[in-house]
TORKOLPA-827565 format. One line per 4 residues: number of its first residue (from 1); their letters; for each residue x negated, y, z of C-alpha. Coordinates in nm, 4 decimals. Layout:
NUM) a) X:Y:Z ~ ... $
//
This chain:
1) xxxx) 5.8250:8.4295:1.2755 ~ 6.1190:8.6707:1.4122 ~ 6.2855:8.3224:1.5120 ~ 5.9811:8.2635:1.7120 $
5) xxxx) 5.9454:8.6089:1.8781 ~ 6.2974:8.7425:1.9241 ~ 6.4569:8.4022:1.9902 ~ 6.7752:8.4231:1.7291 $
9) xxxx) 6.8794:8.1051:1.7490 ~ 6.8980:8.0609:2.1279 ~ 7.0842:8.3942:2.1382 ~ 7.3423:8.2654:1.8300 $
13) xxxx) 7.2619:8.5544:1.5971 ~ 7.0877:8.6111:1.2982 ~ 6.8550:8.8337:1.0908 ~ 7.1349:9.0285:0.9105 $
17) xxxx) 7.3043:9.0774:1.2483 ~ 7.0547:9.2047:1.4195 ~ 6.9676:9.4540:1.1734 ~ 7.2881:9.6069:1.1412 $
21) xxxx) 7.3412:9.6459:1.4822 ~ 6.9976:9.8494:1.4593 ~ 7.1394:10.0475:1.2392 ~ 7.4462:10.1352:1.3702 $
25) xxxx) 7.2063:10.2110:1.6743 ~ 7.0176:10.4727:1.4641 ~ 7.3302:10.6728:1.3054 ~ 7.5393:10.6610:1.6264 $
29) xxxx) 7.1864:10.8389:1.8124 ~ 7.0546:11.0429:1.4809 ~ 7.1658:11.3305:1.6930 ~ 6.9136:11.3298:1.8881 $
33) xxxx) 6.6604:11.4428:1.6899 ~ 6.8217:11.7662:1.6534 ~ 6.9775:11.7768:1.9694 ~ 6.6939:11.6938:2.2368 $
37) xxxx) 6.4431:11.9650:2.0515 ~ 6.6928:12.2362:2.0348 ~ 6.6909:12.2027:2.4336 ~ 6.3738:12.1652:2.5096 $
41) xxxx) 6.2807:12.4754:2.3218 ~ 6.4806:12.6505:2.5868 ~ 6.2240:12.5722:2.8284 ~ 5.9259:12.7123:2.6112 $
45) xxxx) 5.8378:12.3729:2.3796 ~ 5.8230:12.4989:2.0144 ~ 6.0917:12.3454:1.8409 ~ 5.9081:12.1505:1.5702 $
49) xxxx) 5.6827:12.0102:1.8429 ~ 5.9924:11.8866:2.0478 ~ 6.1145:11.7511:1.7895 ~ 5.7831:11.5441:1.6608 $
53) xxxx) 5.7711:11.3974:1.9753 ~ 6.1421:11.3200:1.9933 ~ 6.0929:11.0916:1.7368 ~ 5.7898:10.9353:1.8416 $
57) xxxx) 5.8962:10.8452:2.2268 ~ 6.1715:10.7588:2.0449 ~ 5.9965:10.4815:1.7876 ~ 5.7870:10.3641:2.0773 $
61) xxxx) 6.0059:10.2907:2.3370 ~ 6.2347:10.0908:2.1109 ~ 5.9852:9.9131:2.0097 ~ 5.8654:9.8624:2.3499 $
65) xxxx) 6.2309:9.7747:2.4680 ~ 6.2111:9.4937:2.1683 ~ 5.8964:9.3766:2.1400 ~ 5.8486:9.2968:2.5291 $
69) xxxx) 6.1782:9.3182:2.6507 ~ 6.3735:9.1513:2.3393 ~ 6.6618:9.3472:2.4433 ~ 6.9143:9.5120:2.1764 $
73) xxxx) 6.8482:9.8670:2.3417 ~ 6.6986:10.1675:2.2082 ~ 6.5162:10.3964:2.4472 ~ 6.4819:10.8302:2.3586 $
77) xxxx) 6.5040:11.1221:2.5584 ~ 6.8197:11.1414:2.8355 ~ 7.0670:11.3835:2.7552 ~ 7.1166:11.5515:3.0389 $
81) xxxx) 6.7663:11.4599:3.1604 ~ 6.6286:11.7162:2.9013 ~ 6.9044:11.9974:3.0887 ~ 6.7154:11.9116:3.3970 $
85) xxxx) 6.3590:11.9157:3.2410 ~ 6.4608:12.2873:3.1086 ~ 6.7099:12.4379:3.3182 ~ 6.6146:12.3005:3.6954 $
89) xxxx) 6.2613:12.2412:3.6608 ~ 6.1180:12.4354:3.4443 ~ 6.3482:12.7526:3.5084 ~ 6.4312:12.6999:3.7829 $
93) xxxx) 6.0983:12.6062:3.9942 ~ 5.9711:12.8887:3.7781 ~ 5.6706:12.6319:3.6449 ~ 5.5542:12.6765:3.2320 $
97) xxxx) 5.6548:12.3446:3.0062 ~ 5.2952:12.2912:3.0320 ~ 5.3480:12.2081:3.4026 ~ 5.6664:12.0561:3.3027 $
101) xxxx) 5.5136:11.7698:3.0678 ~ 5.2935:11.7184:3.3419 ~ 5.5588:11.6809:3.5819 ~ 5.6786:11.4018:3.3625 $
105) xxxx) 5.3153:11.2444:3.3398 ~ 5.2958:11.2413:3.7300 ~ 5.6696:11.1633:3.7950 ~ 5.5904:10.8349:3.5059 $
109) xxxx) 5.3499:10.6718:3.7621 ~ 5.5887:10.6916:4.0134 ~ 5.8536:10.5333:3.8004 ~ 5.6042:10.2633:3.6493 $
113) xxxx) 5.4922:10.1989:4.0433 ~ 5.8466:10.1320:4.1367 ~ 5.9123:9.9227:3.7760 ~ 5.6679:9.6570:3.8247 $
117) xxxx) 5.7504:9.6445:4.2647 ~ 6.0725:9.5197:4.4356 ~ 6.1233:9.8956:4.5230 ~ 6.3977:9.9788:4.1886 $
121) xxxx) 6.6378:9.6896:4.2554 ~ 6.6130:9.7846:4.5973 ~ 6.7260:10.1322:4.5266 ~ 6.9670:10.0024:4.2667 $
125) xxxx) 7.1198:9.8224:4.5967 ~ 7.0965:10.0852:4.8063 ~ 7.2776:10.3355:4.5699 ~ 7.6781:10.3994:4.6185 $
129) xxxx) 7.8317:10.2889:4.3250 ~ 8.0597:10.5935:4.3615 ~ 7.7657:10.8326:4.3477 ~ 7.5951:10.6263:4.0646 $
133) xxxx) 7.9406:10.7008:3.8535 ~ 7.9338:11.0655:4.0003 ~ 7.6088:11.1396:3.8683 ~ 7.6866:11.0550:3.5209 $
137) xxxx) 7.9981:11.2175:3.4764 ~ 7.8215:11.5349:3.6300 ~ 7.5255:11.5702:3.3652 ~ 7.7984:11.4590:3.1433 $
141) xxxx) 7.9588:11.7598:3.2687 ~ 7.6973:12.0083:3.2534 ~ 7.6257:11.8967:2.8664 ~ 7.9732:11.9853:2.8069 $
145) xxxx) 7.8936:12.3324:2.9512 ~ 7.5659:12.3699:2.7558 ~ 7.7665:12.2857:2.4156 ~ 8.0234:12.5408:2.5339 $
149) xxxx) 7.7659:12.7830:2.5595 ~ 7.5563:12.7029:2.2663 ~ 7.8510:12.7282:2.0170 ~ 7.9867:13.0605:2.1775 $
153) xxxx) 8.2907:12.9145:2.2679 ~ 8.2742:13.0576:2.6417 ~ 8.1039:13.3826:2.7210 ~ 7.9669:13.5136:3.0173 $
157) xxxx) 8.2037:13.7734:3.1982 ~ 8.1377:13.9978:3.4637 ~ 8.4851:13.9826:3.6478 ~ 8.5252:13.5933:3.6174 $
161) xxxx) 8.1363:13.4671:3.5679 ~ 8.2625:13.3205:3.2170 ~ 8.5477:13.3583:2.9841 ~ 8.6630:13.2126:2.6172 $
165) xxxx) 8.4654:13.3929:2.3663 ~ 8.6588:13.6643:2.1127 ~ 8.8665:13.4758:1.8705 ~ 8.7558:13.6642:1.5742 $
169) xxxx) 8.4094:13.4899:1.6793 ~ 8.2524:13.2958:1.3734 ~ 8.0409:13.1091:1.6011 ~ 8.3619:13.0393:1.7601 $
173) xxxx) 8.5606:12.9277:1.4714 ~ 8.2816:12.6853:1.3501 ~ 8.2212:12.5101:1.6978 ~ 8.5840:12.4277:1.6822 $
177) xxxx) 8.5568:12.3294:1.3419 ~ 8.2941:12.0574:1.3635 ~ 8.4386:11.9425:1.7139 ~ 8.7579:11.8877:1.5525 $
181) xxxx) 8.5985:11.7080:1.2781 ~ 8.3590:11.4805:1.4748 ~ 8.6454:11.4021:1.7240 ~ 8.8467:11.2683:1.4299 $
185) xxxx) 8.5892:11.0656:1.2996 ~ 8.4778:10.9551:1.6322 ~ 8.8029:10.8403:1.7629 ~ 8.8302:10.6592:1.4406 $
189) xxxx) 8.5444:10.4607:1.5162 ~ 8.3154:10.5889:1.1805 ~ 7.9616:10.4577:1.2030 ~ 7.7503:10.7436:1.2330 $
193) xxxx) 7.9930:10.9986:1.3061 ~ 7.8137:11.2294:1.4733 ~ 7.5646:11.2619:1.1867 ~ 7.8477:11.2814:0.9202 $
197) xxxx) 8.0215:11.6105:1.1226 ~ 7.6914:11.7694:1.1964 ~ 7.5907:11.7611:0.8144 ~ 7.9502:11.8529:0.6879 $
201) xxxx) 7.9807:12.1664:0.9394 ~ 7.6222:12.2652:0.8883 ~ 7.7078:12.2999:0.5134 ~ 8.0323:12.4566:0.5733 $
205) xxxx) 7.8605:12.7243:0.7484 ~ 7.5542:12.7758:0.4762 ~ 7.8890:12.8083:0.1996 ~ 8.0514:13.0751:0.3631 $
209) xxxx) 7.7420:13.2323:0.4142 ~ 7.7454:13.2627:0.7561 ~ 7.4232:13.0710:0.7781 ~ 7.1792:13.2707:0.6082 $
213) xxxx) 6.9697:13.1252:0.3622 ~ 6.8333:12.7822:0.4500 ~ 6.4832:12.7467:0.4750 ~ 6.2522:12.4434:0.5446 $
217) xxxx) 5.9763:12.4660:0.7884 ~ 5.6388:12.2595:0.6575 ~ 5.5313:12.0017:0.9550 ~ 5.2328:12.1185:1.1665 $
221) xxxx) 5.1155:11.7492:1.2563 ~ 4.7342:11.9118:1.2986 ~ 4.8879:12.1447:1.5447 ~ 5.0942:11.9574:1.7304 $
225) xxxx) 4.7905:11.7451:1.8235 ~ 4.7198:11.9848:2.0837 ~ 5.0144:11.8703:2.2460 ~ 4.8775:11.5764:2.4009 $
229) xxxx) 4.6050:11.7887:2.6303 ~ 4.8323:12.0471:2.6914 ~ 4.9929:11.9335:3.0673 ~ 4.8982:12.1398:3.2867 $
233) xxxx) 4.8026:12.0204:3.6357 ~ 4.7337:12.3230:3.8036 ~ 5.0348:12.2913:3.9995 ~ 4.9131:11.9274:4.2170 $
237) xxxx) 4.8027:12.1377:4.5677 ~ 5.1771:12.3597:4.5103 ~ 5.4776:12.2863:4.6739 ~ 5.6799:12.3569:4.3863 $
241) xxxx) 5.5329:12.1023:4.1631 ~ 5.5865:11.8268:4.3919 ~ 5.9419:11.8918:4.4354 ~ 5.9911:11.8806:4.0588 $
245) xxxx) 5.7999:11.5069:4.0878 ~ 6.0052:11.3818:4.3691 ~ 6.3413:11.5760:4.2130 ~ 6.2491:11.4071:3.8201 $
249) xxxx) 6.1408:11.0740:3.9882 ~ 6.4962:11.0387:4.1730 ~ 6.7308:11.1877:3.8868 ~ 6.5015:10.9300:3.6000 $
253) xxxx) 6.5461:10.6903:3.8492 ~ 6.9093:10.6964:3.9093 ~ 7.0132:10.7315:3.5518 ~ 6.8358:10.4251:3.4800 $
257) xxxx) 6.9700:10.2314:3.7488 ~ 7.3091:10.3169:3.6280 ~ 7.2456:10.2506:3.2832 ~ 7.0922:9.9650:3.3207 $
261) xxxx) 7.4175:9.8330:3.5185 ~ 7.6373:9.9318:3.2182 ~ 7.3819:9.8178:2.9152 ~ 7.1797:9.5282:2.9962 $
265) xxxx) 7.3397:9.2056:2.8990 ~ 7.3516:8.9441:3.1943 ~ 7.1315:8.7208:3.0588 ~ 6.8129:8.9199:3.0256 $
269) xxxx) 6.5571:8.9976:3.2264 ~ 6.6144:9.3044:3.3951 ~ 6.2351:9.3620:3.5362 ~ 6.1291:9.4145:3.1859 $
273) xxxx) 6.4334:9.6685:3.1029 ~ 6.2869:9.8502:3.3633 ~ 5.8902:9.8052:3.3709 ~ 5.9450:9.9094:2.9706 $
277) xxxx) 6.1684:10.2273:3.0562 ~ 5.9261:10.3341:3.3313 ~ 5.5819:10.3105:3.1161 ~ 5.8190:10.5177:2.8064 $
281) xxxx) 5.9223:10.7729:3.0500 ~ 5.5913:10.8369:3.1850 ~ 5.3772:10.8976:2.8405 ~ 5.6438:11.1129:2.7787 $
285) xxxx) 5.5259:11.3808:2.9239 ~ 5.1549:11.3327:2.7123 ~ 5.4047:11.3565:2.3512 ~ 5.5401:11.6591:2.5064 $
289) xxxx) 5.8914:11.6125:2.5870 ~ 6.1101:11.5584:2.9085 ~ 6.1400:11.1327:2.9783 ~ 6.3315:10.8740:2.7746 $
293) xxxx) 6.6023:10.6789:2.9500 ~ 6.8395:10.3588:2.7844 ~ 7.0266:10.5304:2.4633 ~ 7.3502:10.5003:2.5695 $
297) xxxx) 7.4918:10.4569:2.1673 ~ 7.2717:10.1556:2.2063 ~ 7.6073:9.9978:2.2870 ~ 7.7675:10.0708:1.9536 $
301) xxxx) 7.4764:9.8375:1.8488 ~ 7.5794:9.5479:2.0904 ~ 7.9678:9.5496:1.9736 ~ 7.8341:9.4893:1.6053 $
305) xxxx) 7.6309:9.1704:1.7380 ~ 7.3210:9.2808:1.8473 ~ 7.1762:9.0488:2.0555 ~ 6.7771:9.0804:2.0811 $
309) xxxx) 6.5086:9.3083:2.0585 ~ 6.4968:9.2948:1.6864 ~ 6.8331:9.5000:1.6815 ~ 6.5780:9.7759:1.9086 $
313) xxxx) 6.2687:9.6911:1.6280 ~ 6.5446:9.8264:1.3540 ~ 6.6312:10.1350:1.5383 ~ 6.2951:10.2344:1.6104 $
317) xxxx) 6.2128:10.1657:1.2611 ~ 6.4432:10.3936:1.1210 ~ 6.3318:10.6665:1.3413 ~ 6.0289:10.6363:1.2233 $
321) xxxx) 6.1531:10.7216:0.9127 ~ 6.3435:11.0337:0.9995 ~ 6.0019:11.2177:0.9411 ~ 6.0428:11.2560:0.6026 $
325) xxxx) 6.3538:11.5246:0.6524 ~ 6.2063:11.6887:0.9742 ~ 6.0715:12.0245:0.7376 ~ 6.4920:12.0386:0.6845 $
329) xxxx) 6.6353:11.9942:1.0625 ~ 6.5123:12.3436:1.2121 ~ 6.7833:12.5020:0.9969 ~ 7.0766:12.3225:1.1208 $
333) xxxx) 7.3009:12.6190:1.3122 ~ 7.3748:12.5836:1.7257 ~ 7.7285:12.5395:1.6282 ~ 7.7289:12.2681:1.4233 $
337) xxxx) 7.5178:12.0802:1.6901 ~ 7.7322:12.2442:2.0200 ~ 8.0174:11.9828:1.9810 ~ 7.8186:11.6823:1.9688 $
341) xxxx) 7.6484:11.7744:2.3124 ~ 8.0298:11.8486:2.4535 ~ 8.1578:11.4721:2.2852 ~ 7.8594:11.2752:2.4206 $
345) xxxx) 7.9283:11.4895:2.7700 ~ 8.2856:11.4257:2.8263 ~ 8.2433:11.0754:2.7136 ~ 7.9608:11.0299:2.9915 $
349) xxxx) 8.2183:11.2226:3.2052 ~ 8.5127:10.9095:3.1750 ~ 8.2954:10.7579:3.5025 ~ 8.5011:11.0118:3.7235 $
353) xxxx) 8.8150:10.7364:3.6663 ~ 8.5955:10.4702:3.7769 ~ 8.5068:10.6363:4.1767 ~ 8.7284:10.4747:4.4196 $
357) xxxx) 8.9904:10.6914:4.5925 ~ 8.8996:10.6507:4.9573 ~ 8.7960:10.9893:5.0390 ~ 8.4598:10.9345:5.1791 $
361) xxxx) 8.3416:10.7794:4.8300 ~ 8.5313:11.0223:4.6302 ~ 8.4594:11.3892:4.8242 ~ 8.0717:11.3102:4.8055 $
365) xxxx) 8.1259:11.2008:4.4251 ~ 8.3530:11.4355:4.3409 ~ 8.1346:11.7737:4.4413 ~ 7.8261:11.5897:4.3164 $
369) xxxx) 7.9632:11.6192:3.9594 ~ 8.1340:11.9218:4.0138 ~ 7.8499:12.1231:4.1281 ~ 7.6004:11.9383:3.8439 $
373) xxxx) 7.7288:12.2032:3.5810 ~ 7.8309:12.4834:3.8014 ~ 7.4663:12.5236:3.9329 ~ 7.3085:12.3774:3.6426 $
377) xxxx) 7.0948:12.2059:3.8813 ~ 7.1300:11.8441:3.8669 ~ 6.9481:11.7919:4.1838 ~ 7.1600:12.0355:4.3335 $
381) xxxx) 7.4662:11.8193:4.2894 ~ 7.2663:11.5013:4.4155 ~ 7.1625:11.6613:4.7220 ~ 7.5030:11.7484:4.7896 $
385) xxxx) 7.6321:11.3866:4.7524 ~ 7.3476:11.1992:4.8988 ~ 7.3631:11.4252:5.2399 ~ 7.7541:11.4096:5.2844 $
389) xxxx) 7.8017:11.0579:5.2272 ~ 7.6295:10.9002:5.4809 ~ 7.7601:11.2035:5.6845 ~ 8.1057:11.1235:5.6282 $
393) xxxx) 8.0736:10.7421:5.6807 ~ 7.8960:10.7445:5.9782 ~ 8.1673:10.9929:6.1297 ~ 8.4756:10.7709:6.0620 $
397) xxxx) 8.3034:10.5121:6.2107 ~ 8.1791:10.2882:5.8969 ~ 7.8236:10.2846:5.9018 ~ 7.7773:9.9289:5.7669 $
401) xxxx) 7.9175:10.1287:5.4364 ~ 7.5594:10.3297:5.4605 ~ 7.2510:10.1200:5.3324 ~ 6.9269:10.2644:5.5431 $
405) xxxx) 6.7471:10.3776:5.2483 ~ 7.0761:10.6410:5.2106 ~ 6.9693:10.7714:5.5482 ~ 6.6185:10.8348:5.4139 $
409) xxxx) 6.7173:11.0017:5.0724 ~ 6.9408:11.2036:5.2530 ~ 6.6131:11.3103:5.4865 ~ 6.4223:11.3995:5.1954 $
413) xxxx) 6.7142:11.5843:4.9852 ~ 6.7618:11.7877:5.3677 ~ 6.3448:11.8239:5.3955 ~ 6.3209:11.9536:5.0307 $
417) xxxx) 6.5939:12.2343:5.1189 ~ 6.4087:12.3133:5.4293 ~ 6.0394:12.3900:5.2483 ~ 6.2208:12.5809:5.0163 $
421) xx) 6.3577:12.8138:5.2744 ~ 6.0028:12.8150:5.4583 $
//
C-alpha cells in the first residue's frame, strides 16, 4: 500500500528511510511549537491557543504536502512570517489578531487563486534572484533581532536606540548559555539539536532557581474552539485591512517562491508544492495563527534520504503527537528559546553571500535586508528593494534586466505609500 501511494520504488528508497528522514524532520523543527506561539502571543493570540494551532497547521499541511504532493517536505508556520503577522500587521496597521487571522483567511484565497493559475511561476520569473536572496537573509535578520531582544541580550537605550544589556543580567547570562550550547551541538551536526539545548538550558535555569517554580497549564481544547469563528472581518470596506492582504499576499508569496527554489527536488511537481502551500496558508488564519510556508529543516530530512511524501506523513505524525506535553511547554523561559530564533536567523541570513556584486542587484538587496530588522517591517524593506531596482536598472541603461511585472510591483509598493500618506 505505501509502495502504491508514495511510489518508493520508483524514487529508490524505502520504508525505513523514509521514516527517519521524518523524523529527523520533526526534532530539527520541534522548535516550533514553542517558538511560533511565544510570537504570536505578542500580537494578542493567547499562548496556549497559538500554540494548539501550531501544531495542527502543522499536522495538516504535512500531510497535505505528502499525501497529494508526495514530497519529503513539512509545511508549519514561517519564521519570520509570524514577525510580520505580529509586529507589521497587527501592530503596526493597528488591526486586533482577530482582524489579523482574518487577514490570513482573505490573503489564503489570494494565494490558492494564484496556486492553481499560471500567475506564481510567473512571479517566480519575474522576481530578481538578488531580491529573492535579500528577502530571506532580511527576516533572517530581524529574527536575529527578536532573539536578541527576547533573551535581554540588547536593551533599548535612549542615546544609541539599543545597547548590550548589563552584564550582571541573568537573562543575559542564560541566553548566552544556551546559544553557546545549541551552536556546539548544531555545528556538530546533532539530530535534534535545537530541542536538546532548549531542554538542557530550560532546566539549567529552573536549578538555579532563576525560573520560578514550574507549573503546567491544563489544555483548554473546549475553549480554543472559539477560535475558529473568531476572524474578524470588520475591516473589508478599510484601507488598512487591504494593505495587510496585499502586504501578507506578496511577503507569503515570495517566501514560497524562494523556498520552493531551494527545497523542491527537480523531479517533482512543483504545481502541487504550491497549490498544497497555498490551501495550508489560507485555513491558517481559521486555526488561528499567522500562514505556514515550506519548513526549511525539512532539508535535514532530505540529506538522511527522504525522498517522498511519506518522509512529510512521519513528520506530521509526530506532531501530532506533541499534544501530549503541550500542558508542560508554557513554562519554558524566553531565554532558553531567544537563541534558537537568532541560529535559525543568521542561518537564513548566509543568502547575503549568494547576491551578486554588481551594484544595481546588490544596493536594492542589500537595504532590503538591512532595513527588514531595523524597521521591523518586512514590507518596509521590500518596498524599498522592489522600487529602487527597477529604478536603478532602467537608469544605467539595462532595462531588459527589469521583467514588466517589476514595474507593476514597484507601482503598487509606491501606491500603498501614497494612501498611507492620504
Amino acid at each position: 500500500m505505501l509502495q502504491k501511494l508514495f511510489q518508493l520504488d520508483e524514487h529508490g528508497t524505502t520504508v525505513k528511510q523514509e521514516v527517519v528522514a521524518g523524523i529527523t524532520i520533526f526534532f530539527a523543527a520541534a522548535h516550533i511549537i514553542i517558538v511560533n506561539p511565544t510570537i504570536l502571543s505578542d500580537g494578542g493570540i493567547p499562548f496556549q491557543y497559538a500554540m494548539i494551532a501550531t501544531v495542527l497547521v502543522t499536522v495538516i499541511g504535512s500531510l497535505l504536502m505528502g499525501l497529494y504532493a508526495n514530497v519529503p517536505l513539512a509545511l508549519a508556520p514561517g519564521m519570520g512570517i509570524n514577525a510580520f503577522f505580529v509586529y507589521t500587521l497587527v501592530q503596526g496597521y493597528d488591526l486586533s489578531w482577530q482582524m489579523g487571522v482574518a487577514v490570513v483567511i482573505v490573503s489564503g484565497v489570494f494565494l490558492i487563486i494564484a496556486a492553481f493559475t499560471p500567475l506564481a511561476a510567473a512571479l517566480s520569473r519575474a522576481v530578481p534572484t538578488s531580491l529573492k536572496y535579500s528577502i530571506s537573509a532580511g527576516i533572517g535578520l530581524l529574527l536575529v533581532m527578536i532573539g536578541l531582544q527576547m533573551g535581554e541580550v540588547i536593551v533599548s537605550d535612549p542615546e544609541t536606540l539599543i545597547s548590550l544589556a548589563p552584564l550582571e543580567s541573568p537573562s543575559l547570562a542564560f541566553t548566552l548559555f544556551g546559544l553557546l550550547l545549541i551552536l556546539i551541538l548544531y555545528v556538530r551536526r546533532i539530530r535534534g539539536a535545537f530541542v536538546i539545548g532548549l531542554l538542557i538550558t530550560t532546566a539549567v535555569i529552573y536549578l538555579t532557581g532563576f525560573g520560578g517554580t514550574p507549573e503546567s497549564e491544563p489544555l483548554e481544547l473546549g475553549g480554543y474552539l472559539g477560535i475558529f469563528t473568531a476572524a474578524d472581518f470588520s475591516g473589508l470596506l478599510h484601507v488598512p485591512f487591504w494593505m495587510a492582504v496585499f502586504s501578507l499576499t506578496l511577503l507569503v508569496l515570495f517566501d514560497t517562491l524562494g523556498l520552493v527554489h531551494g527545497l523542491v527536488p527537480y523531479n517533482k511537481d512543483v504545481s502541487k508544492v504550491y497549490q498544497s502551500s497555498a490551501i495550508n496558508a489560507g485555513i491558517s488564519g481559521f486555526f488561528g495563527t499567522s500562514p505556514t510556508v515550506l519548513v526549511v529543516e525539512s532539508a535535514a530530512g532530505m540529506s538522511e534520504g527522504g525522498k517522498t511524501g511519506l518522509t512529510a506523513v512521519t513528520a506530521g505524525l509526530l506532531f501530532l503527537t506533541s499534544f501530549a506535553v503541550m500542558p508542560f511547554i508554557s513554562g519554558i523561559p524566553e531565554a532558553a528559546i531567544a537563541p534558537i530564533l537568532m541560529i535559525v536567523g543568521m542561518s537564513m541570513a548566509e543568502k547575503l553571500r549568494d547576491i551578486p556584486g554588481d551594484f544595481t542587484e546588490w544596493f536594492p538587496a542589500g537595504l532590503t535586508a538591512i532595513l527588514i530588522p531595523l524597521t521591523y517591517s518586512i514590507i518596509d524593506g521590500l518596498a524599498a528593494g522592489f522600487i529602487l531596482y527597477p529604478l536603478l536598472k532602467w537608469v544605467t541603461g539595462r532595462r531588459k534586466d527589469v521583467h514588466p511585472y517589476q514595474y507593476v510591483i514597484a507601482l503598487l509598493f509606491i501606491c500603498n505609500y501614497a494612501l498611507l500618506i492620504i
